[in-house]
N, C-alpha and C positions, 0 to 999 in steps of 0.2 A: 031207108027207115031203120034197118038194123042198124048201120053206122051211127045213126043217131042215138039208139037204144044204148047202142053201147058206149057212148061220150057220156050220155046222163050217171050211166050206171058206175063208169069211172070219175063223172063230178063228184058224184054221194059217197063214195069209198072214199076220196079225198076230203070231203065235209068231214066227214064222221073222224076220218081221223087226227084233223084240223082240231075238232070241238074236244077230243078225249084229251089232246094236249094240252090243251089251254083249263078243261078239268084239274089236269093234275098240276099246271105253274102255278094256279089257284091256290091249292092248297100246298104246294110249297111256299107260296109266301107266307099263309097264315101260317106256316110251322117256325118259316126264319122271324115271323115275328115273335110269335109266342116264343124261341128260343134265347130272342136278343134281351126281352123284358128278363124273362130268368135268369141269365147270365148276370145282367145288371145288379138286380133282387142281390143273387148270390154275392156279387162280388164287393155290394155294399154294405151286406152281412159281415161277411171275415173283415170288409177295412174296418168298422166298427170293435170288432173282435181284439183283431191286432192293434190297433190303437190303446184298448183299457189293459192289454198287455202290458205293452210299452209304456205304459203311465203308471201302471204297480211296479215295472223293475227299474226305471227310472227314481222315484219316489222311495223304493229300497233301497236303494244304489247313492241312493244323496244329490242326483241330478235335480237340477231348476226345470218344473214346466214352463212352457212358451207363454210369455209374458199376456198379461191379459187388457182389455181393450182399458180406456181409459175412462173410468165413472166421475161425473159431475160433483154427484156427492159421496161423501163415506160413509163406510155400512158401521153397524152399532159396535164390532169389534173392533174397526179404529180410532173412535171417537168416546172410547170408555179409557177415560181417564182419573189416575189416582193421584189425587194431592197431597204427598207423604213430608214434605216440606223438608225432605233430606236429598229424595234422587231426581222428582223431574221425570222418571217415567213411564209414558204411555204404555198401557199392558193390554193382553188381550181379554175378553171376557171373562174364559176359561179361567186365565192368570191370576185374575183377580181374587182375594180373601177376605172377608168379614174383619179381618183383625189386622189390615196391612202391618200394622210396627211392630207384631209379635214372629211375621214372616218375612222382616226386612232383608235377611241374610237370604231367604230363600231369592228372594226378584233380585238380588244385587246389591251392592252399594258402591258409590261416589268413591273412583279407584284414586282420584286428586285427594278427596279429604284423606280416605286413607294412607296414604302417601305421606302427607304429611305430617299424621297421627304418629305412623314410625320413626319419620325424620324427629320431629320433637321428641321422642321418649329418649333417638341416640344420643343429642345435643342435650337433654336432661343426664343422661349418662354421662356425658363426657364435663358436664360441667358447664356448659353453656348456656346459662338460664335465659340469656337475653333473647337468642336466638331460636332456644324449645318456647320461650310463652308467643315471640310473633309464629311459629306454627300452629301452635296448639288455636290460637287466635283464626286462622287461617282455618282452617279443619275445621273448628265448631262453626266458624260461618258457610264454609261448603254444604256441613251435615248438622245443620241444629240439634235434630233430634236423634242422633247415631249413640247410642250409650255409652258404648266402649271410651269413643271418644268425651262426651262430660265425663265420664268416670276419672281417667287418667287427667284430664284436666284440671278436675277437682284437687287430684289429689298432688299436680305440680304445684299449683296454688296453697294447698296447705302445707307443703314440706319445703319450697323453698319463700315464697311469697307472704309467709306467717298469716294470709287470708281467710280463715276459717268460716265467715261470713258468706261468701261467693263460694267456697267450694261445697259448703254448705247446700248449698243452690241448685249449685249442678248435681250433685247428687242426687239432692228431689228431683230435677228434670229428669236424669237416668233414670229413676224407679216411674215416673210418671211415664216413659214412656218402656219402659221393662221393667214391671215392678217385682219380677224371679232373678232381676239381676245380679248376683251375688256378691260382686265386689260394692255396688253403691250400698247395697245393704248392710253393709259391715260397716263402710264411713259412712253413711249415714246416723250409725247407731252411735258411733262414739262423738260426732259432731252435733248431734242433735242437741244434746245440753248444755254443751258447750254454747252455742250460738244462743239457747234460750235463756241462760244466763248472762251473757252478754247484752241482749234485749231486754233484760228487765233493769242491769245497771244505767243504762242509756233511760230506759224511759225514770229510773229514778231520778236521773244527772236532772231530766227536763222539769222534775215535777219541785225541785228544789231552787230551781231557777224563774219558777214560775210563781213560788211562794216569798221569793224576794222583790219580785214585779208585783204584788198584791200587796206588800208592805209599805210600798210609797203610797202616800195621800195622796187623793185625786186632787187636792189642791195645791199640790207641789207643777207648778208651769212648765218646767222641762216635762212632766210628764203629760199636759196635757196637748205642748209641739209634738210630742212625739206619737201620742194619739191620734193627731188630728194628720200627720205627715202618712202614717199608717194607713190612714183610712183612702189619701188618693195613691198612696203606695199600691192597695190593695184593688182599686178598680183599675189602676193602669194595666198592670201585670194581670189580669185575670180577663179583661177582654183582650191585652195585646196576646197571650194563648191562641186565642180562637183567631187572631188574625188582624185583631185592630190595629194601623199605623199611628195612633196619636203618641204623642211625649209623653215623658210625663206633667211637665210644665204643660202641655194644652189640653191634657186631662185636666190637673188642676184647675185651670182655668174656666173649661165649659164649666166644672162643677160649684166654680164658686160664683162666676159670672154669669152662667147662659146664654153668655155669649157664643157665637158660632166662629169656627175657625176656620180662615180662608185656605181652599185646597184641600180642603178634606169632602168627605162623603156624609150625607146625610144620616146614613146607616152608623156610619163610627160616632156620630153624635147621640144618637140615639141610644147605640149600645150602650156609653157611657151612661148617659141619662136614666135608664133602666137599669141598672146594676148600683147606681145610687139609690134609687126609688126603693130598689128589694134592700138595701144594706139599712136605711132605717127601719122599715118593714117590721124586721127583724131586730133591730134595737129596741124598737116600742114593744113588741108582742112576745118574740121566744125567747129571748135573754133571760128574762125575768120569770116567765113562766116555769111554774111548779108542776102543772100535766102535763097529758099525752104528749108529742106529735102526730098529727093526722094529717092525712093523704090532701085535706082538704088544707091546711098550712103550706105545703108540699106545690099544690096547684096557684094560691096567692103568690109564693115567693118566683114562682114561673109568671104567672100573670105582671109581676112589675120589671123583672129580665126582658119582659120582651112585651110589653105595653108599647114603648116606643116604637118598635121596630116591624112588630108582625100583629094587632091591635086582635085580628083575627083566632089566630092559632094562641093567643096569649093563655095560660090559664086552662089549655085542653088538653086531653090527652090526644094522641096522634092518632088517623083514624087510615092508615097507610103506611105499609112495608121500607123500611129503612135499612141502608149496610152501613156497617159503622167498619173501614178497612177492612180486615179479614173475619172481622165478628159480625154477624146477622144477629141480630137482638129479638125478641120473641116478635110476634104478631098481634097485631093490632086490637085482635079479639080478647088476648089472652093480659092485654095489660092491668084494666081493673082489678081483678082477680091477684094478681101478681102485685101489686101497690097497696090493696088490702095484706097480702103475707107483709107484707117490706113493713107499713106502720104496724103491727103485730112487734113482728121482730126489732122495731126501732124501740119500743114498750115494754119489753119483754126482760123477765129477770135473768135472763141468757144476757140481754145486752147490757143490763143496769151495772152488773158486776165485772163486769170489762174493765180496763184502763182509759179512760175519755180518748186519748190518740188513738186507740186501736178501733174503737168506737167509734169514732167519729171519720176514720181512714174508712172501715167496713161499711160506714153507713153510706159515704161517698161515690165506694168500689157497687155496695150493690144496686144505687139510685141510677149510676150511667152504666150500669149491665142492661136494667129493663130498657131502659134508652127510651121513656114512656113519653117523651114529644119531640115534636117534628123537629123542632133549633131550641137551644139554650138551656141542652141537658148538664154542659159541664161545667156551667158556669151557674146553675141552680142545685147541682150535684156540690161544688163545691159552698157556694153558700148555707147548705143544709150541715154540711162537716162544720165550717165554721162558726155558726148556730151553738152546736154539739160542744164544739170547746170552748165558745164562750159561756156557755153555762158550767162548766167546770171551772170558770178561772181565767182563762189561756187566753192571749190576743188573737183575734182574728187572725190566719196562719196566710202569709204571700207567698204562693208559688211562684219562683221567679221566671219570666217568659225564655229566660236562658236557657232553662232547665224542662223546657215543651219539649225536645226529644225524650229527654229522660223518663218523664212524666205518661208520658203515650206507652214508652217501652214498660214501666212496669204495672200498666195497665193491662197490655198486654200480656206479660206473664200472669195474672192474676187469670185474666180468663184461660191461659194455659193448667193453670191449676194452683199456681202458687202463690198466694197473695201476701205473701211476708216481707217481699221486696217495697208493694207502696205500700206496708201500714210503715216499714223504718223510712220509709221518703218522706213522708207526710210528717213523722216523730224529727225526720235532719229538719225540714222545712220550718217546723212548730220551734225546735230548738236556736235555727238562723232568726227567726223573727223574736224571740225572748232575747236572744244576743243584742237585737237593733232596740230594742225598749232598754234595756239595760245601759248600752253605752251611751244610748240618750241622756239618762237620768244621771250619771255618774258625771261627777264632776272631775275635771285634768284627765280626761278619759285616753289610755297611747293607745289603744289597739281597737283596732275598727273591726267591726264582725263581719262575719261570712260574706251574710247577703250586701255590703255595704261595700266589701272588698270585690266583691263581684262585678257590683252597677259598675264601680269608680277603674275597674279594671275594663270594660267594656267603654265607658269613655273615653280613655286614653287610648286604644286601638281605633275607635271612630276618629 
């Protein structure tokens, strides 16, 4: 019984001791755990830490951060883009100025145009005019709107090229787009009268040659061929512009026939047939008229443009957003409103006192600005001019389809701001067509005009 006593009592010593151990592994593991999370805590604390370290001395130091993953799309600072129509380029948000061409030198510039800007001025030094005008040529087209460069271009032009006209030009361009520029400012000042004197002897040349075209009797025959040659002269070249393939022989033809000409397009027939339609239109009605022009003339003469072709839109103004190349034209809300100012201004003793070519250029330039219908602004744009000078006098003026680069180009500058270049296109144009009425009527006539030396030179190359 003792011996047993004392087995139990050495069991329970051993329980007990059993139980106090496994007490205390207990709460050594809750410590090694709680210690291991802390550790962690900590140690993901300082990588953090040491990390925006090393990204501030990195970043001081001029080191690249570790490239970043790759986005689908691009955020708003890469896709903020400045069309300064000199550099081409993309800037940051930040980068960007209210006034980009007064801060061109600040973002950079076009280190080719410049290049060649110095190359020209050495070869103008040295003597080489051939080879300074193809850089200076070269440069203005890298950097259109670079001042520096119109400036010194200008001024090759007028001291070796005796051009005063063109460099006239570029100077306006320069001050158009740095108008603090001080060298365009100075040749600006001395050329400015110069060239406006020049303009006014050219529109005198025209208005003298137009007074000897009014002195033939209309029952003199040569002059009424040369009328009547005029007049398919005049629809050939004014839809082949816009794009019509016909001849002129099948111009002629639909218009004297109506008959249809095989291999062509309905459309090209049509156009023709609508551009006849408005050319009487307007013999019967504005010629002769002693009022206004009104918006509501303006809509008729569109209405027979494009009768043929678009029965729909004929006659409306556009009720939808149009780009016309790099010009956007107002919006559709604002046209009424804007063709009210325009017959104002067509009325107005601002326009009465004009010269009829400048007149009648302006009234042109500002009818295909609005760009107030959907198709057959420029070819009711020009009928409206032609209008304008037949009431003065003047034959109906042929812009020849030769001359559609040309013609777009100083359309273009006009919406650039300087619209001097097409009222003298429209004054050459006005002057080639008084030349083709002239050598018509003159009898043993040697010398063929402009526009006549143009056709006859473009057939020989076909």
């Amino acid at each position: 019984m003792n011996s047993y006593i004392q087995r139990v009592t050495v069991y329970k010593s051993l329980f007990n001791r059993v139980q106090s151990s496994c007490l205390f592994s207990a709460d050594m593991n809750k410590f090694c755990i709680y210690f291991i999370f802390m550790s962690v805590f900590v140690f993901t604390l300082l990588f953090a830490l040491l990390s925006e370290y090393f990204k501030v001395q990195c970043s001081e130091h001029g080191f690249k951060s570790p490239q970043k993953a790759f986005s689908p799309l691009p955020d708003d600072s890469q896709i903020h883009v400045v069309d300064d129509g000199t550099l081409g380029l993309v800037l940051r948000t930040s980068d960007v100025s209210e006034d980009v061409k007064s801060k061109s030198k600040a973002v950079g510039l076009d280190s080719e145009a410049v290049c060649s800007l110095h190359a020209a001025l050495e070869m103008k030094n040295s003597g080489k005019h051939e080879k300074a005008l193809k850089l200076f040529e070269h440069a203005v087209a890298l950097a259109p709107k670079h001042p520096d460069i119109l400036n010194h271009y200008g001024e090759f032009l007028e001291q070796t090229q005796n051009d005063v006209v063109m460099a006239d030009q570029l100077y306006f361009r320069a001050l158009t787009v740095s108008p603090s520029h001080s060298g365009a400012l100075a040749n600006r000042q001395r050329t400015a009268r110069i060239v406006e004197e020049m303009d006014r002897l050219t529109l005198g040349r025209i208005d003298e040659k137009r007074d000897r075209l009014s002195a033939i009797p209309d029952s003199n025959s040569a002059f009424r061929r040369a009328k009547k040659e005029a007049y398919f002269q005049h629809i050939y070249h004014t839809v082949a512009i816009e794009g019509n393939t016909m001849t002129l022989s099948q111009t002629r033809s639909i218009v004297e026939t109506r008959m249809a000409i095989g291999g062509k397009s309905i459309m090209e027939h049509n156009e023709i047939l609508g551009l006849d339609a408005a050319l009487k239109y307007i013999n019967a009605t504005l010629v002769n008229r002693l009022g206004a022009v009104t918006v509501k003339d303006i809509l008729e003469i569109h209405r027979r443009v494009m009768g043929f072709v678009d029965p729909v839109e004929a006659g409306t103004f556009r009720r939808t957003q149009v780009y016309v190349g790099g010009h956007v034209p107002p919006g559709p809300h604002e046209i009424q409103v804007l063709m009210e100012e325009f017959a104002q201004w067509l009325n107005s003793e601002q326009a009465a006192h004009m010269h009829p070519i400048r007149y009648a250029a302006l009234a042109h330039y500002k009818l295909v600005h609005i760009h107030p219908f959907t198709d057959g602004n420029g070819r009711t744009s020009r009928l409206l001019m032609n209008a304008i000078l037949m009431q003065a006098g003047y034959p109906p003026v042929i812009i020849p389809k030769q001359d559609r680069q040309k013609y777009y180009q100083y359309l273009e500058l006009a919406n650039d701001g300087d619209v001097r270049p097409f009222v003298r296109f429209i004054a050459e144009c006005t002057e080639h067509t008084l030349d083709l009425f002239l050598w018509a009527t003159s009898e043993y006539a040697a010398e063929l005009p402009a526009l006549e030396q143009k056709q006859r030179s473009r057939i020989i190359e076909l």
